[in-house]
Backbone and ligand atoms as CSV (ligand in chain L), in Angstrom:
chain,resi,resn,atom,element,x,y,z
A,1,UNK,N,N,-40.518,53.784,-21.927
A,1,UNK,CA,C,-39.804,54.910,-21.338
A,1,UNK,C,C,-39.504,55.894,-22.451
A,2,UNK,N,N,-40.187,56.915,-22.028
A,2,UNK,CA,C,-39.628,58.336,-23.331
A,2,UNK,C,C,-38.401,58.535,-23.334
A,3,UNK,N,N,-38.136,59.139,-23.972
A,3,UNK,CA,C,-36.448,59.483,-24.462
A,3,UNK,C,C,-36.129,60.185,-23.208
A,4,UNK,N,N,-36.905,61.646,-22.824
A,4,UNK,CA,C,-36.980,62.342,-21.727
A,4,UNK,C,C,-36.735,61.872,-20.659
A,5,UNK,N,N,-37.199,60.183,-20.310
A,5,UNK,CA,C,-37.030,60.055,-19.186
A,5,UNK,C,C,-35.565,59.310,-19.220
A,6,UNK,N,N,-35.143,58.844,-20.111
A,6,UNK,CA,C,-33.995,58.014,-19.857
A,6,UNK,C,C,-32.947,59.088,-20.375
A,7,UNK,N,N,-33.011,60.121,-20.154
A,7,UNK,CA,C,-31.800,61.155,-20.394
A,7,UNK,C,C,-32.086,61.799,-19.262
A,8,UNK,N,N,-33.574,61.774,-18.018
A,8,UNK,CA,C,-33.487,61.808,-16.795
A,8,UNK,C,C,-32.490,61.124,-15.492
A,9,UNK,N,N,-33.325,59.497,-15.957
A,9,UNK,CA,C,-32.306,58.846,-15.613
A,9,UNK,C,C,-30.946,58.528,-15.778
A,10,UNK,N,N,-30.686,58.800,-16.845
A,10,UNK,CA,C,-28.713,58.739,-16.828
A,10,UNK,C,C,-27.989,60.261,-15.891
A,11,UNK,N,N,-29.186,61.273,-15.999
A,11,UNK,CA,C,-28.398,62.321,-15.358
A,11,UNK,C,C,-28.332,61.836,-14.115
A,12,UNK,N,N,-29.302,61.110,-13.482
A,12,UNK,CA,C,-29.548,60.960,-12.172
A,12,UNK,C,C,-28.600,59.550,-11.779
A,13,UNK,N,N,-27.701,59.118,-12.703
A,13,UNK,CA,C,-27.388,57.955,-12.556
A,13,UNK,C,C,-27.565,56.736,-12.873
A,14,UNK,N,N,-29.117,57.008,-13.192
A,14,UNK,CA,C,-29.871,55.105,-12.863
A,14,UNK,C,C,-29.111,54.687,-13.864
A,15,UNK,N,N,-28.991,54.587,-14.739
A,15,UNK,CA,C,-28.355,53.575,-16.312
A,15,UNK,C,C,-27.121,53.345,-15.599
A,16,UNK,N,N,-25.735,54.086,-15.492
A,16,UNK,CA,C,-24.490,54.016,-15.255
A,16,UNK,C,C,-24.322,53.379,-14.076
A,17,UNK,N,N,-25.127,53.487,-12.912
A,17,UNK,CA,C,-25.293,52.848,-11.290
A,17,UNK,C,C,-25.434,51.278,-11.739
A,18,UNK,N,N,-26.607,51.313,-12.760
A,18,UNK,CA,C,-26.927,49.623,-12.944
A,18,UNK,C,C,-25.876,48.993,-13.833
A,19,UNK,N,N,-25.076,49.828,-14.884
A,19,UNK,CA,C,-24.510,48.879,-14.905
A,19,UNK,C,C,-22.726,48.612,-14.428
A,20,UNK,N,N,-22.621,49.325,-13.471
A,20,UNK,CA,C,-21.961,49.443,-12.316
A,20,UNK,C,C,-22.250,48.350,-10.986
A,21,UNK,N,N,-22.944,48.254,-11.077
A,21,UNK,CA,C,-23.907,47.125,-9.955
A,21,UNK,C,C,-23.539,46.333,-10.916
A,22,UNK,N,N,-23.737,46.057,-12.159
A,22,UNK,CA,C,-23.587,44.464,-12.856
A,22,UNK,C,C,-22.008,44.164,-12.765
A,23,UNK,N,N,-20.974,45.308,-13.078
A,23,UNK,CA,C,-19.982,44.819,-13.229
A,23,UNK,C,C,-19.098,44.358,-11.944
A,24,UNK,N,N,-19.788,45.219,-10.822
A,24,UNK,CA,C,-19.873,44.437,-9.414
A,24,UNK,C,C,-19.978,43.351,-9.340
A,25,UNK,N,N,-21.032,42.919,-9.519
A,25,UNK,CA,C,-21.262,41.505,-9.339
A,25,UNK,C,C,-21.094,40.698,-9.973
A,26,UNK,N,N,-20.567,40.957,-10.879
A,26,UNK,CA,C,-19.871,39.839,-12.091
A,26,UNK,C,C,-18.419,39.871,-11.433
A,27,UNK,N,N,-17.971,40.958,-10.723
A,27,UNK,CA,C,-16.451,40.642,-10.261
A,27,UNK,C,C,-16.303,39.903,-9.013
A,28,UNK,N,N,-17.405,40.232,-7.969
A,28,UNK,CA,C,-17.834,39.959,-6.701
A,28,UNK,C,C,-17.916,38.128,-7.111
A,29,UNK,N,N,-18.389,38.288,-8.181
A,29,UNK,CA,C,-18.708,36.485,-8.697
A,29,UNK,C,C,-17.504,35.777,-8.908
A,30,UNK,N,N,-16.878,36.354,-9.618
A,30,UNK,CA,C,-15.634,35.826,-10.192
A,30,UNK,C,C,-14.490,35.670,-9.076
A,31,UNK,N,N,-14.584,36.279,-7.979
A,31,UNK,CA,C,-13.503,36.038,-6.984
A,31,UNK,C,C,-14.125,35.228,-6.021
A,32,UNK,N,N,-15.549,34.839,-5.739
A,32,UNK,CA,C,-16.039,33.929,-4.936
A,32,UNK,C,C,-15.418,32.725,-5.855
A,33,UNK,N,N,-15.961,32.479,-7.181
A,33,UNK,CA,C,-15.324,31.363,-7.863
A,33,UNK,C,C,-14.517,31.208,-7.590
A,34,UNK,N,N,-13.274,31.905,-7.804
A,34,UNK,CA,C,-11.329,31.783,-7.612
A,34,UNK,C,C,-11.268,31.495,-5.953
A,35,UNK,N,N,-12.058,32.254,-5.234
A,35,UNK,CA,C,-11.867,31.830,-3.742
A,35,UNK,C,C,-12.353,30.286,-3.011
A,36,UNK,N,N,-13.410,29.995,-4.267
A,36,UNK,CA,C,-14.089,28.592,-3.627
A,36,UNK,C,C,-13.126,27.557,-4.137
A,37,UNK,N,N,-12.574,28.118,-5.633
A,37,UNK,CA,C,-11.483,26.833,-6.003
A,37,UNK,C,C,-10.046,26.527,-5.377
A,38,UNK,N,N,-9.861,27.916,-4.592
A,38,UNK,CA,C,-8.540,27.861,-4.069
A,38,UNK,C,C,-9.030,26.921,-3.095
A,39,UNK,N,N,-9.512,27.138,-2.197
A,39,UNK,CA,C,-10.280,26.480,-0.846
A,39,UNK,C,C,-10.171,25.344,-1.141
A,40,UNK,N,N,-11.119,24.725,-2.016
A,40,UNK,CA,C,-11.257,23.410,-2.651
A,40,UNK,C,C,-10.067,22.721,-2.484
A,41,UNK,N,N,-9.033,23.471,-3.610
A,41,UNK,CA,C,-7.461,22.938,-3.619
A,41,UNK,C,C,-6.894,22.301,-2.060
A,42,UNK,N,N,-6.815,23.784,-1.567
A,42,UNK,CA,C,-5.894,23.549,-0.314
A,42,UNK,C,C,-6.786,22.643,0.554
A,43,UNK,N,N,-8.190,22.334,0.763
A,43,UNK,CA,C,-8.751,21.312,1.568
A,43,UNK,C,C,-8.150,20.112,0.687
A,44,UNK,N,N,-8.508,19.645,-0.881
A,44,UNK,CA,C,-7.724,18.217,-1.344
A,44,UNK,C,C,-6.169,18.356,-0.501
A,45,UNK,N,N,-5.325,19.516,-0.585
A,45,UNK,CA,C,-3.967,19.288,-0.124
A,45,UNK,C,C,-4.100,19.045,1.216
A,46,UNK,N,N,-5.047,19.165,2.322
A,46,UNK,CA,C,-4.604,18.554,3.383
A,46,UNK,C,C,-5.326,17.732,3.921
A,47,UNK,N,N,-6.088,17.305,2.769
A,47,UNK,CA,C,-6.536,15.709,2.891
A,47,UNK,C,C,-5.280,14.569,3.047
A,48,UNK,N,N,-4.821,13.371,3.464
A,48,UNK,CA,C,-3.761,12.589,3.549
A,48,UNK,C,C,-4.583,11.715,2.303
A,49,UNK,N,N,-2.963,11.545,2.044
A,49,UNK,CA,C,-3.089,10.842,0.666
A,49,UNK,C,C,-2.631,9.133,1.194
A,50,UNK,N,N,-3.493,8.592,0.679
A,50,UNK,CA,C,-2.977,7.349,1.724
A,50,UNK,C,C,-3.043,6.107,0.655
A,51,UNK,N,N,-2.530,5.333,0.511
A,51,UNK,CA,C,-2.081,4.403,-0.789
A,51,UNK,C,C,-2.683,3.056,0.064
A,52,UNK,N,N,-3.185,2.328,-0.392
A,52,UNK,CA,C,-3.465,1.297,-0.176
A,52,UNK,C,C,-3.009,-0.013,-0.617
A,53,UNK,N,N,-1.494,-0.376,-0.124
A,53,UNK,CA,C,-0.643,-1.548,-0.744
A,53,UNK,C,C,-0.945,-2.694,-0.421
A,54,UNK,N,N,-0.582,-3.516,-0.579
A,54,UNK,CA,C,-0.336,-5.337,-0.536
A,54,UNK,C,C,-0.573,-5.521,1.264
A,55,UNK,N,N,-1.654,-5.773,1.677
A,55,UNK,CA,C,-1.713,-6.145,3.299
A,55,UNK,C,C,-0.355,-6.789,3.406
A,56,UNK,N,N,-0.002,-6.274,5.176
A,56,UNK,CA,C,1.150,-7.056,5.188
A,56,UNK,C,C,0.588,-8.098,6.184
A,57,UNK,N,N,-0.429,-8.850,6.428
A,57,UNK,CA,C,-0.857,-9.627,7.118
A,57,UNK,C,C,-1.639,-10.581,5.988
A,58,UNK,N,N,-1.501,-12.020,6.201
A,58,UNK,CA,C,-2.519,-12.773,5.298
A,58,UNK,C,C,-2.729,-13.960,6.042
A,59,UNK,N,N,-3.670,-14.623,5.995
A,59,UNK,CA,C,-4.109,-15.599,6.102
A,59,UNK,C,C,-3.652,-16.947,5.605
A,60,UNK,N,N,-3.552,-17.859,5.441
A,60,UNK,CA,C,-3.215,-19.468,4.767
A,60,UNK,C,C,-3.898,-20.230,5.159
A,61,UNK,N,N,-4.901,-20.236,6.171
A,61,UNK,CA,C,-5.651,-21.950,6.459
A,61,UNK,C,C,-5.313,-22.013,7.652
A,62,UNK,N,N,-5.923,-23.402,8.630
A,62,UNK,CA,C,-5.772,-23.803,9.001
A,62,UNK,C,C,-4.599,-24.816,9.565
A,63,UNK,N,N,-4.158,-25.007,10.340
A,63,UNK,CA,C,-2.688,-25.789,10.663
A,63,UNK,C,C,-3.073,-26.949,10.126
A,64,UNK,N,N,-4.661,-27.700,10.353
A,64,UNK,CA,C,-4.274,-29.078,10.203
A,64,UNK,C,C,-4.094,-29.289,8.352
A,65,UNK,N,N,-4.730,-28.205,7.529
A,65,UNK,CA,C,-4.201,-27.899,6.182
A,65,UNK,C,C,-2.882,-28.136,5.598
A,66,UNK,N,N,-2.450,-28.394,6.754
A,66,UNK,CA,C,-0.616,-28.639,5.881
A,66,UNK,C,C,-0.029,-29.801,6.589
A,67,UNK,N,N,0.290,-31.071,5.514
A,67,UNK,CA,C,0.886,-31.932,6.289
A,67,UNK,C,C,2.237,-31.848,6.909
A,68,UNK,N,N,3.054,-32.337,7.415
A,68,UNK,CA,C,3.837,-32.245,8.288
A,68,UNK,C,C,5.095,-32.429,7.191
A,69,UNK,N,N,6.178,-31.676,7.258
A,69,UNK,CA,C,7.072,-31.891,6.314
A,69,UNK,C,C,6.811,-30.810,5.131
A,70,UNK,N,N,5.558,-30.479,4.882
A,70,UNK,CA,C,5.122,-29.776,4.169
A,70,UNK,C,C,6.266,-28.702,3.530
A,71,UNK,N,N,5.981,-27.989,2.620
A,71,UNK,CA,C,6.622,-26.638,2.236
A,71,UNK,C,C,5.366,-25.924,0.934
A,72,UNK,N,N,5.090,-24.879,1.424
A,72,UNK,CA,C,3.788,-24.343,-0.254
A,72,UNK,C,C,4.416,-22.916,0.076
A,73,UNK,N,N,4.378,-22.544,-1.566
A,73,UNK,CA,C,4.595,-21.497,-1.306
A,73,UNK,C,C,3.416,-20.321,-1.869
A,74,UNK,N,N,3.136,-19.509,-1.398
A,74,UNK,CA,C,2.459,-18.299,-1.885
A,74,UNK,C,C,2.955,-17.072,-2.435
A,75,UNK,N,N,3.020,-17.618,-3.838
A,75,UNK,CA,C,3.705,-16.774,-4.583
A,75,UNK,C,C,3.129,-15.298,-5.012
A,76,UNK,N,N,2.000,-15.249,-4.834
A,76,UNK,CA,C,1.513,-13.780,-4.150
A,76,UNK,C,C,2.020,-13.035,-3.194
A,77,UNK,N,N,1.985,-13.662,-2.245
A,77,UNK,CA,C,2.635,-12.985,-0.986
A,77,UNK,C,C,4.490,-13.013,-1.247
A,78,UNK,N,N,4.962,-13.975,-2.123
A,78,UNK,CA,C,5.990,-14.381,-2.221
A,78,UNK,C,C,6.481,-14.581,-1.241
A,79,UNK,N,N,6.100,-15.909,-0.396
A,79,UNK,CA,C,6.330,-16.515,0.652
A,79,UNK,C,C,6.021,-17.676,0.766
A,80,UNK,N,N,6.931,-18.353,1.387
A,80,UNK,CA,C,7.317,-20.094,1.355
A,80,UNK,C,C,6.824,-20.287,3.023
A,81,UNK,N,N,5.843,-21.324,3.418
A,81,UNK,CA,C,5.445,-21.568,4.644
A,81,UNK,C,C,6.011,-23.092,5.066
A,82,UNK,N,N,6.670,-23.254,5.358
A,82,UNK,CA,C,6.646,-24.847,6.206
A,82,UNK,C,C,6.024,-25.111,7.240
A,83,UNK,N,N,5.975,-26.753,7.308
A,83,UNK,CA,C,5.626,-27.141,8.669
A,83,UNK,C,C,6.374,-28.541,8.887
A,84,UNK,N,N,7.282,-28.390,10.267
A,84,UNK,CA,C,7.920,-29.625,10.586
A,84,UNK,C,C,7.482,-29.741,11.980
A,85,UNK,N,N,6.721,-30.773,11.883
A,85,UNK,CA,C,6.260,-31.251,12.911
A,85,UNK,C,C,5.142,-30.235,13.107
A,86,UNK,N,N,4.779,-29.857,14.656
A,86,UNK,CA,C,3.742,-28.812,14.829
A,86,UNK,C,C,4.460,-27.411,14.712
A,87,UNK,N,N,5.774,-27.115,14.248
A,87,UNK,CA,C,5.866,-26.181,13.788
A,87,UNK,C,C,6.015,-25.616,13.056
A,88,UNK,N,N,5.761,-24.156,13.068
A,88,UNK,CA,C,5.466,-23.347,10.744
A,88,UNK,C,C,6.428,-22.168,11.141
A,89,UNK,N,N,7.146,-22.133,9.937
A,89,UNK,CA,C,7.916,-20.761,9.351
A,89,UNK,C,C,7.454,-20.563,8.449
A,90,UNK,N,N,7.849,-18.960,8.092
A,90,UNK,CA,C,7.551,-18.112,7.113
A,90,UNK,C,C,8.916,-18.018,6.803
A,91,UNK,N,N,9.291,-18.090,5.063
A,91,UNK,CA,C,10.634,-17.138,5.088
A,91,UNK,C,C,10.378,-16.472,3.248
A,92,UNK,N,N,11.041,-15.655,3.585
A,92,UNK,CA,C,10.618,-14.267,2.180
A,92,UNK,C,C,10.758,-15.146,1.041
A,93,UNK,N,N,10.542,-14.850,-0.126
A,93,UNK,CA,C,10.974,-15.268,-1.574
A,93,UNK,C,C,11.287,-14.514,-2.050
A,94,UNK,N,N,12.336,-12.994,-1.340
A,94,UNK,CA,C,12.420,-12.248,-2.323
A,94,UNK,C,C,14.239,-11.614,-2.050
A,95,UNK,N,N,14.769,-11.799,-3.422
A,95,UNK,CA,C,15.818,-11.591,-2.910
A,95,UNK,C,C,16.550,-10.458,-2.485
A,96,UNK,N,N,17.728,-10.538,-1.319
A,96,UNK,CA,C,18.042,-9.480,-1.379
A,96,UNK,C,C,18.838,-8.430,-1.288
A,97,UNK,N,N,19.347,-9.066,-2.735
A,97,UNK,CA,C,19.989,-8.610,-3.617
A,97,UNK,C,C,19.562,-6.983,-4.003
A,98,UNK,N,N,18.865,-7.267,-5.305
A,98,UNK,CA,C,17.715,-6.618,-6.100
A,98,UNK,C,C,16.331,-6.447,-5.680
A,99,UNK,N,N,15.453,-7.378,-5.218
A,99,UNK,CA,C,14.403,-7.901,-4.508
A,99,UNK,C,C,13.664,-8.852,-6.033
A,100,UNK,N,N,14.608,-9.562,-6.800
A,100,UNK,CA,C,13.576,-10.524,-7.905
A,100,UNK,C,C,13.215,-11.674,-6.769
A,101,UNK,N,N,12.310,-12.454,-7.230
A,101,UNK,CA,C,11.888,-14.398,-6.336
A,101,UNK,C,C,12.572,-14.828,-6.891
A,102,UNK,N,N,13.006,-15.232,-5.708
A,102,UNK,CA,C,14.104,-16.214,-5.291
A,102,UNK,C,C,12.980,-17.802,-6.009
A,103,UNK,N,N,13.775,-18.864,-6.509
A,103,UNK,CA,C,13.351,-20.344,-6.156
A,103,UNK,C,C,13.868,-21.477,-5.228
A,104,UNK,N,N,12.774,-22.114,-5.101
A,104,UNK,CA,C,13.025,-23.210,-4.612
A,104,UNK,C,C,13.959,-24.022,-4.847
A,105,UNK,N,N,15.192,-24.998,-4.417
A,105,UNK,CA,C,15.982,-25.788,-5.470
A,105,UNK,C,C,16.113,-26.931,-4.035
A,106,UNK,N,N,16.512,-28.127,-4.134
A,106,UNK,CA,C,16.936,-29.416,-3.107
A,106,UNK,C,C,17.639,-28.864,-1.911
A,107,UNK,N,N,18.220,-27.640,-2.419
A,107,UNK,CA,C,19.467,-27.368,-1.173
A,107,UNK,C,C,18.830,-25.956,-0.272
A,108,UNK,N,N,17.598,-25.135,-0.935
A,108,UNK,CA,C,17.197,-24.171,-0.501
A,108,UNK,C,C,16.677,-23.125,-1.345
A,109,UNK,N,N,17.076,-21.890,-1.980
A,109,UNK,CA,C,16.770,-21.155,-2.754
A,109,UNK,C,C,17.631,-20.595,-3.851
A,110,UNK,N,N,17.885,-20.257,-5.005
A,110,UNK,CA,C,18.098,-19.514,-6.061
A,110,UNK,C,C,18.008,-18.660,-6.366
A,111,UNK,N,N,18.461,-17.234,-6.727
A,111,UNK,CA,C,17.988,-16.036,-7.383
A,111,UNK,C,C,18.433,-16.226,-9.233
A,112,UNK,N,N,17.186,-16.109,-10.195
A,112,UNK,CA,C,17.383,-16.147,-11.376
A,112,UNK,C,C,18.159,-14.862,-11.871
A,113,UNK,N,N,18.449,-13.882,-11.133
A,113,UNK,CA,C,18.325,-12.068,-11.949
A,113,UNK,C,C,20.043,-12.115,-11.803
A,114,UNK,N,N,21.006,-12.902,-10.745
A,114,UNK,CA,C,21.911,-12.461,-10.754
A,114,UNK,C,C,22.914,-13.616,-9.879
A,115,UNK,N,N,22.574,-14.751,-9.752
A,115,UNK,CA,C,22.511,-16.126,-8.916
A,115,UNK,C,C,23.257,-16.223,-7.718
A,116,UNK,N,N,22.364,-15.347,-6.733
A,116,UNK,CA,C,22.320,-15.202,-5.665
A,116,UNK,C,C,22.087,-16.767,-4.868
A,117,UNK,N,N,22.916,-17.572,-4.562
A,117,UNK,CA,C,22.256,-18.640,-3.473
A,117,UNK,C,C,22.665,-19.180,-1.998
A,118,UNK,N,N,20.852,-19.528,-1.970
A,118,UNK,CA,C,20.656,-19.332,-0.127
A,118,UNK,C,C,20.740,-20.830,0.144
A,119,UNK,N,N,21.308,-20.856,1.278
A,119,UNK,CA,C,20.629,-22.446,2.017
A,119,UNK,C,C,19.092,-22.571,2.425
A,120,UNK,N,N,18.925,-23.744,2.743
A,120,UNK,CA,C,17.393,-24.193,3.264
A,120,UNK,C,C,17.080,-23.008,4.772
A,121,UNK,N,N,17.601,-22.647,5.040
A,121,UNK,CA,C,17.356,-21.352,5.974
A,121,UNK,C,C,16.793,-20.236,5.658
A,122,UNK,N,N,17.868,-20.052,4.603
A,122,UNK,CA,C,17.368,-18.425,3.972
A,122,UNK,C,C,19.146,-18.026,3.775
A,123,UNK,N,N,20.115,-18.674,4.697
A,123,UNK,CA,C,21.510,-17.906,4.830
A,123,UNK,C,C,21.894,-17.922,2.975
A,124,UNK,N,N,22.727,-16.815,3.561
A,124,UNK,CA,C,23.522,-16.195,1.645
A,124,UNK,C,C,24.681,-17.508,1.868
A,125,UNK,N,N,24.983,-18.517,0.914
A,125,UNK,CA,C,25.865,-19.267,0.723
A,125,UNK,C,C,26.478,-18.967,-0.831
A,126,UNK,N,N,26.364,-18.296,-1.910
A,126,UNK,CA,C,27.009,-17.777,-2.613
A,126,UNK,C,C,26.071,-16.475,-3.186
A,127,UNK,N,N,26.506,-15.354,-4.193
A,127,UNK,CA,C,26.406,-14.353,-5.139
A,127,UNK,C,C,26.767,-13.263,-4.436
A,128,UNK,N,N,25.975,-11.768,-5.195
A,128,UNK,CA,C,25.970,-11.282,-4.496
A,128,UNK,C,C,24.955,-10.600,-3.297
A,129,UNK,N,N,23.812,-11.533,-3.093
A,129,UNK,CA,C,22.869,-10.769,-1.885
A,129,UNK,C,C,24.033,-10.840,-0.830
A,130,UNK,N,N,23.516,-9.465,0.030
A,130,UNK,CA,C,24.098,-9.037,1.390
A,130,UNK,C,C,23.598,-9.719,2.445
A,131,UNK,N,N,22.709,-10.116,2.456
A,131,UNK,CA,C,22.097,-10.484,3.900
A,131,UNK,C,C,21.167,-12.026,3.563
A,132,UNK,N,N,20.381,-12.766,4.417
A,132,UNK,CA,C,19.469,-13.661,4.129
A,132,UNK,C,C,18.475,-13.161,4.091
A,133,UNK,N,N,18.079,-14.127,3.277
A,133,UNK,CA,C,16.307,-14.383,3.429
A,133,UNK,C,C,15.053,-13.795,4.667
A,134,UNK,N,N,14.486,-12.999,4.616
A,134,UNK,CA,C,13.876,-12.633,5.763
A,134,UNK,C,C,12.555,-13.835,6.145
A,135,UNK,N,N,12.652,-13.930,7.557
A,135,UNK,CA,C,11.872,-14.962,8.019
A,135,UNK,C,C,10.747,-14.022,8.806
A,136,UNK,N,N,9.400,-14.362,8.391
A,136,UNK,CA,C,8.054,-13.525,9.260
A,136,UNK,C,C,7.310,-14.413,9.811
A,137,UNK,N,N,6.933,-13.776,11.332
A,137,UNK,CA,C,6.138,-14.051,12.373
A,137,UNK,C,C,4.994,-14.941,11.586
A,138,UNK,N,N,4.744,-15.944,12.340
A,138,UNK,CA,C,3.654,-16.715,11.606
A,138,UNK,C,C,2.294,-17.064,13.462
A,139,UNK,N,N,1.648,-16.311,13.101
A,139,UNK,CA,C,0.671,-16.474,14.370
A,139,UNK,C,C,-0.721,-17.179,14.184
A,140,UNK,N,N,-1.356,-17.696,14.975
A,140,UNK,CA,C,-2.751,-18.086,15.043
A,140,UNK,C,C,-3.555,-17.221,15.223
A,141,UNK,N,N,-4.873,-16.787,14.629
A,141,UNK,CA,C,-5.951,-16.121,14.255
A,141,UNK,C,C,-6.728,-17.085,15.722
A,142,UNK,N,N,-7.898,-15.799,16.235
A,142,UNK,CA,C,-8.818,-16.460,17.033
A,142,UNK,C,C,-9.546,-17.494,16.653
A,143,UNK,N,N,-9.430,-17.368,15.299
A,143,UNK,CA,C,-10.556,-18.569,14.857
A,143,UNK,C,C,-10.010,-19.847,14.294
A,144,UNK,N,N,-8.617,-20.005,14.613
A,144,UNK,CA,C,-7.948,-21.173,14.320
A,144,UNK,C,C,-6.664,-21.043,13.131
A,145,UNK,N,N,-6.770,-19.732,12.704
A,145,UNK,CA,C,-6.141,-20.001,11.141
A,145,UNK,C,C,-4.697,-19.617,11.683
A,146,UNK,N,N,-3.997,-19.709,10.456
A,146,UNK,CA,C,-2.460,-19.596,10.350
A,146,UNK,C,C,-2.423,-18.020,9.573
A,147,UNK,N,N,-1.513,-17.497,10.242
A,147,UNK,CA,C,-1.317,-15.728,9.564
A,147,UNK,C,C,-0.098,-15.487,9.804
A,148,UNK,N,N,0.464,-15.212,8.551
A,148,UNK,CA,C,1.817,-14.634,8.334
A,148,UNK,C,C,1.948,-12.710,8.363
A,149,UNK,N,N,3.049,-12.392,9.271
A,149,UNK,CA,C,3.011,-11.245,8.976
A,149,UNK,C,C,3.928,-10.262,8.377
A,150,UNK,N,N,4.101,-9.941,7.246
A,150,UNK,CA,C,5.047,-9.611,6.416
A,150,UNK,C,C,6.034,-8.419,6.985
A,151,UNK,N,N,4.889,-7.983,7.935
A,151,UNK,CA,C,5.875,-6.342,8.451
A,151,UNK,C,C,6.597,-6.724,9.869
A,152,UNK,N,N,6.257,-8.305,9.929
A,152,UNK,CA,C,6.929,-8.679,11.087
A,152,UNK,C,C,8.072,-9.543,11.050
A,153,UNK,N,N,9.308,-9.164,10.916
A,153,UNK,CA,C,10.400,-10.265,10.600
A,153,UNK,C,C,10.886,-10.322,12.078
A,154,UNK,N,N,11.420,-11.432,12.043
A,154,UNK,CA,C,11.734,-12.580,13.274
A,154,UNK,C,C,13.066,-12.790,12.886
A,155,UNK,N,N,13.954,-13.458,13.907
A,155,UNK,CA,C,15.222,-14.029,13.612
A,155,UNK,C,C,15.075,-15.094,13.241
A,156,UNK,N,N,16.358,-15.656,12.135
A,156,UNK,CA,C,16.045,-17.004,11.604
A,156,UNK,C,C,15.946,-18.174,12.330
A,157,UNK,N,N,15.009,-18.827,11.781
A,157,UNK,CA,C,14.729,-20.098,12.988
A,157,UNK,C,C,13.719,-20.265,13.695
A,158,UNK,N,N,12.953,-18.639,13.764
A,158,UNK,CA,C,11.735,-18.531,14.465
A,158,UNK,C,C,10.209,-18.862,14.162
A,159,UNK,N,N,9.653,-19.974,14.950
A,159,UNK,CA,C,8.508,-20.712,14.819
A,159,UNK,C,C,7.378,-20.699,15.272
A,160,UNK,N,N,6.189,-20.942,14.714
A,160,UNK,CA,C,5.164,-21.213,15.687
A,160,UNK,C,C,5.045,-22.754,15.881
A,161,UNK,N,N,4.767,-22.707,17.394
A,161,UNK,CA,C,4.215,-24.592,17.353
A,161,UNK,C,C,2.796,-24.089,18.051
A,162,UNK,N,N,1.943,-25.215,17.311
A,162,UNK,CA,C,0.884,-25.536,17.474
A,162,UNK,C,C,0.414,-26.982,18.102
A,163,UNK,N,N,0.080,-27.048,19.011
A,163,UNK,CA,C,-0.666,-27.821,19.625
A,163,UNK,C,C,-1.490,-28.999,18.613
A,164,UNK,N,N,-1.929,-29.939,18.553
A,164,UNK,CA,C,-2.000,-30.420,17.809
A,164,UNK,C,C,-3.328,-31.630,18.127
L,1,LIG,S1,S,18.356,-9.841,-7.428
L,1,LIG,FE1,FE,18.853,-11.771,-6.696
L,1,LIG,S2,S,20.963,-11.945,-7.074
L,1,LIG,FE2,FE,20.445,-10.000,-7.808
């Protein structure tokens, strides 16, 4: 391009138009960016944020798995299962007090954090927990098993019997 013509073209625009058009579209760019990240954002924000904790349902076996008299506890679940006779309780291991595990002792349970103690029930017989021991629904699975359900508390005393 001769000199002539590109002192044509700037009179006529072309140079200053193009790079007018660039700075267009470098801005046109830059707010699609800022507009796609906002978007982005506010779709993560009304996504549900959903936590995935400790099932409150579990499994243990089979009934004929536990002899009669039995007591095991699942200290995962922090839960003590009996079985007297054909029937099973669930009752919490957690105290609640504070919520530390509770133990086992001849007469019922213990709290180490502040010596909270329960009878063989779950009842508060000395410290300071407020209330007892929570006792959970213990049901049969279609396929035979034993399932405790943690989000299901029962009044104390409450059993499954199983057929036997
Ligand atoms: S947490 Fe059990 S007595 Fe305080």
């Amino acid at each position: 391009m001769s000199r002539l013509d590109a002192l044509h073209d700037e009179r006529a625009g072309g140079p200053r138009r193009s790079r007018r058009s660039v700075i267009s579209w470098i801005a046109a760019g830059a707010f699609a960016a800022c507009a796609g990240v906002m978007t982005l954002f506010n779709l993560m924000f009304l996504r549900p944020r959903v936590t995935t904790g400790e099932a409150s349902k579990f499994r243990i076996g089979r009934p004929e798995n536990f002899s009669s008299g039995s007591v095991v506890e699942f200290p995962d679940a922090k839960v003590v299962v009996r079985r007297s006779g054909d029937r099973f309780s669930a009752v919490s291991l957690v105290c609640t007090h504070l919520g530390c595990t509770v133990r086992r002792t001849d007469v019922g349970f213990e709290c180490p954090c502040h010596g909270s103690v329960y009878d063989a029930a779950g009842s508060v017989i000395g410290g300071p927990a407020p209330k007892a021991l929570s006792w959970y629904r213990v049901s049969l699975t279609p396929s035979g098993e034993l399932e405790v359900d943690k989000q299901s508390v029962v009044p104390a005393g409450t059993h499954l019997e199983v057929a036997s």
